[in-house]
C-alpha positions as CSV (number, residue, x, y, z in Angstrom):
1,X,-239.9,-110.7,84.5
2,X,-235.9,-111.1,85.8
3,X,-235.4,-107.7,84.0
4,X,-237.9,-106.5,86.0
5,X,-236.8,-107.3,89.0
6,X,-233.5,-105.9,88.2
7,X,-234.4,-103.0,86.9
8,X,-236.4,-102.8,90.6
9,X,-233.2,-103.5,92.6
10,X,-231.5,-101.0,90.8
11,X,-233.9,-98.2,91.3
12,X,-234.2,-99.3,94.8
13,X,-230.9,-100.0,96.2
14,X,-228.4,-98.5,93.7
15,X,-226.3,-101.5,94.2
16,X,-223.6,-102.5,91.5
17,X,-224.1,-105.8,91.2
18,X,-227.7,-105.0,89.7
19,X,-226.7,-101.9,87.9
20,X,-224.1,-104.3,86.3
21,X,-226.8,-106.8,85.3
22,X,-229.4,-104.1,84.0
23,X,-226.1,-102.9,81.9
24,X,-225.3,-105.8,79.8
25,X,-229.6,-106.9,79.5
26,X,-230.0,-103.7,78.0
27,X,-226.4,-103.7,75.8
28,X,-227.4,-107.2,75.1
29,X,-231.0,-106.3,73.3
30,X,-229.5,-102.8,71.6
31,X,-227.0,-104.9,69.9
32,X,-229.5,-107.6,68.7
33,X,-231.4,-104.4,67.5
34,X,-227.9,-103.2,65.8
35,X,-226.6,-106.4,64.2
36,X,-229.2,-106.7,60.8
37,X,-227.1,-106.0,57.8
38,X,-227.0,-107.6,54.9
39,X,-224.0,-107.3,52.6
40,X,-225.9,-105.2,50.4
41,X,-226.7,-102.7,53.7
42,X,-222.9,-103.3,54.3
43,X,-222.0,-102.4,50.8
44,X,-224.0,-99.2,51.0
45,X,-222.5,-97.9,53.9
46,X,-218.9,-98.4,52.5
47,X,-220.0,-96.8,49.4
48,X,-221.3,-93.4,52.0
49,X,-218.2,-93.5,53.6
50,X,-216.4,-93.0,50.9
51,X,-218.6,-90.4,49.4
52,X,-218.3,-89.0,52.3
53,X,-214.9,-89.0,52.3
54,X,-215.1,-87.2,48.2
55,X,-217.2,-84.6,49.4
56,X,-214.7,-83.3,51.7
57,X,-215.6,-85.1,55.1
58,X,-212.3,-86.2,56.8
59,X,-211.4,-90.0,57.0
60,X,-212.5,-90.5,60.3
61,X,-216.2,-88.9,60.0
62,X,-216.6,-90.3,56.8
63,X,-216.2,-94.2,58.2
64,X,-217.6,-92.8,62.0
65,X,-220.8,-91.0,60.0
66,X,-221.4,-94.0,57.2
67,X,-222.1,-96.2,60.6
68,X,-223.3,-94.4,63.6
69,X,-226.5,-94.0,63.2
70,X,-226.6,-97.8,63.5
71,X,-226.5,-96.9,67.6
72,X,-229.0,-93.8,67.9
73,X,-226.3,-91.6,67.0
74,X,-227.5,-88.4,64.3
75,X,-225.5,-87.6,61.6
76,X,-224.2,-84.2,62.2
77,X,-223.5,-85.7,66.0
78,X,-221.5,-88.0,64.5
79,X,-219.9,-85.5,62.0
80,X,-218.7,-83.8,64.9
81,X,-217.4,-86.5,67.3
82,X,-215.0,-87.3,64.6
83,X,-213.7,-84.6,63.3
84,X,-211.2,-84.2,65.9
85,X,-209.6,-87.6,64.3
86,X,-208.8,-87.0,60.7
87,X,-205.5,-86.6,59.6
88,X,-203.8,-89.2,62.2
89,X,-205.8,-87.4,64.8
90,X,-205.7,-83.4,64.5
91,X,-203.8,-83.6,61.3
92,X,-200.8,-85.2,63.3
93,X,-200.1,-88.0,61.1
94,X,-200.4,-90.4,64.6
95,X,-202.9,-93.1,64.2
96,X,-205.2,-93.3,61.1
97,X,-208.6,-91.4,61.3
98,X,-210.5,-94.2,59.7
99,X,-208.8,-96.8,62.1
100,X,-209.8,-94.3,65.2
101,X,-213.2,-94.2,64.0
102,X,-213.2,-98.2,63.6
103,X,-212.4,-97.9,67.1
104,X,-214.9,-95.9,68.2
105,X,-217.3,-98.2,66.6
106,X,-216.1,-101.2,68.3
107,X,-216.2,-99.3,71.8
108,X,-220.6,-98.6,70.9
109,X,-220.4,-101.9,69.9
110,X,-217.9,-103.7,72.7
111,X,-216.7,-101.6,74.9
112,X,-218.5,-101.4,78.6
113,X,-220.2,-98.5,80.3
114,X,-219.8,-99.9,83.9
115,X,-217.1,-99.0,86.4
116,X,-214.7,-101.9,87.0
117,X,-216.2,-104.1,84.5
118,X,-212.7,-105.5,83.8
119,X,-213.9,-108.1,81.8
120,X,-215.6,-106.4,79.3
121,X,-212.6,-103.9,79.4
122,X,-210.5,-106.9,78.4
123,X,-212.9,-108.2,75.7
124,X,-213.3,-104.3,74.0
125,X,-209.4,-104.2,73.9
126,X,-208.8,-107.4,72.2
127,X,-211.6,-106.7,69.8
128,X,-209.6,-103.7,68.7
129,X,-206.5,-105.3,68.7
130,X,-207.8,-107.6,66.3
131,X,-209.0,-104.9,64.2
132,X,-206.3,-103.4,64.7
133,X,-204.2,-106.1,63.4
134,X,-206.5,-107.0,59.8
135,X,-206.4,-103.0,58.9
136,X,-202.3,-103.4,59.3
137,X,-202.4,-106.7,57.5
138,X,-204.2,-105.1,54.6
139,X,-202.2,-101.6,54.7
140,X,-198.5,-102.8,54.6
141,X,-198.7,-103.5,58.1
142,X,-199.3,-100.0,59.7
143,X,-202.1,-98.0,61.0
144,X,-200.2,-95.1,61.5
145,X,-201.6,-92.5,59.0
146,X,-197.5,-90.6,58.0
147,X,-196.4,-94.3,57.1
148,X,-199.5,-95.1,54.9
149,X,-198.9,-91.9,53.2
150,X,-195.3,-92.7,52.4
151,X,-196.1,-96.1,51.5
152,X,-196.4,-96.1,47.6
153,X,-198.0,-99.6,48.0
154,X,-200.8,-98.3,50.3
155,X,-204.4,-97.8,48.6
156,X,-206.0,-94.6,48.7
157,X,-207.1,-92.6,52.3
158,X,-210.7,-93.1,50.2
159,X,-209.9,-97.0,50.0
160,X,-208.2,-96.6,53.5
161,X,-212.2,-95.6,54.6
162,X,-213.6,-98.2,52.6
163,X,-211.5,-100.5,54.6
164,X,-211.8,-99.5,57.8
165,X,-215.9,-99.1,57.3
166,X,-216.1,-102.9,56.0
167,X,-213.9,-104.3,59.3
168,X,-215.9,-102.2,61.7
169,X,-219.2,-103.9,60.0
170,X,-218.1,-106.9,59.6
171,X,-217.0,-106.9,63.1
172,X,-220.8,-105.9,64.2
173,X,-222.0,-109.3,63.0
174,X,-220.0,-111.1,65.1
């Protein structure tokens, strides 16, 4: 009934306070719908990252594509949101593609899509942080995609996916 109501407000008086409130209802339900996995479902996906990743898919749409269609998203779609990011982001060697699609995860699963909602602004950012942080922890403590390379002691870019696709799910059953 109170969604209702606000869903009412909003239509009728556009004002932000309800907006803000029909916001996080719905985000609220879509993530309960989101958050099912088992580690079995979790393993599967990192196993489609990385054959994602051998068939010739960049590192960033192979962890991006293994996932998004956990929010709605369609696997070409996905395929090309991320393509932009491999190689360090447009074959730069800046930040890791597999850690930028991470982050794009965390912002469909944390991030807000309200104006001004500092708070949730606040809450997205220190999500990724903390991802941010375990990937660097477990990759000689970088995430920038021309030190991994150098790094002799850094795994794979395939075990680089596999990584970055098991924090970003983990990270969804919080």
């Amino acid at each position: 009934m109170n969604v209702l109501f606000f869903i009412f407000c909003l239509i009728k008086t556009n004002h932000y306070f309800c907006r803000h409130i029909v916001n996080r209802i719905i985000k609220h339900n879509f993530q309960q719908d989101t958050i099912m996995l088992t580690s079995q479902d979790i393993d599967q996906r990192i196993q489609q990252a990385r054959s994602l990743h051998r068939e010739g898919f960049n590192c960033s749409q192979a962890v991006f594509a293994a996932c998004a269609d956990l929010y709605g998203i369609p696997q070409e779609q996905a395929l090309r949101l991320s393509a932009s990011f491999g190689g360090g982001i447009g074959g730069t060697r800046n930040v890791c593609g597999a850690v930028c699609a991470m982050c794009m995860l965390e912002g469909l699963r944390s991030g807000s899509s309200t104006a001004g909602d500092f708070p949730g602004k606040k809450a997205n950012y220190a999500n990724v942080q903390q991802l941010l942080e375990q990937f660097s922890r477990q990759h000689g403590g970088s995430f920038i995609c021309a030190e991994l390379l150098q790094n002799p002691d850094s795994p794979s870019c395939n075990d680089k996916v596999a990584n970055a696709t098991r924090l970003a799910l983990q990270n969804l059953l919080k």
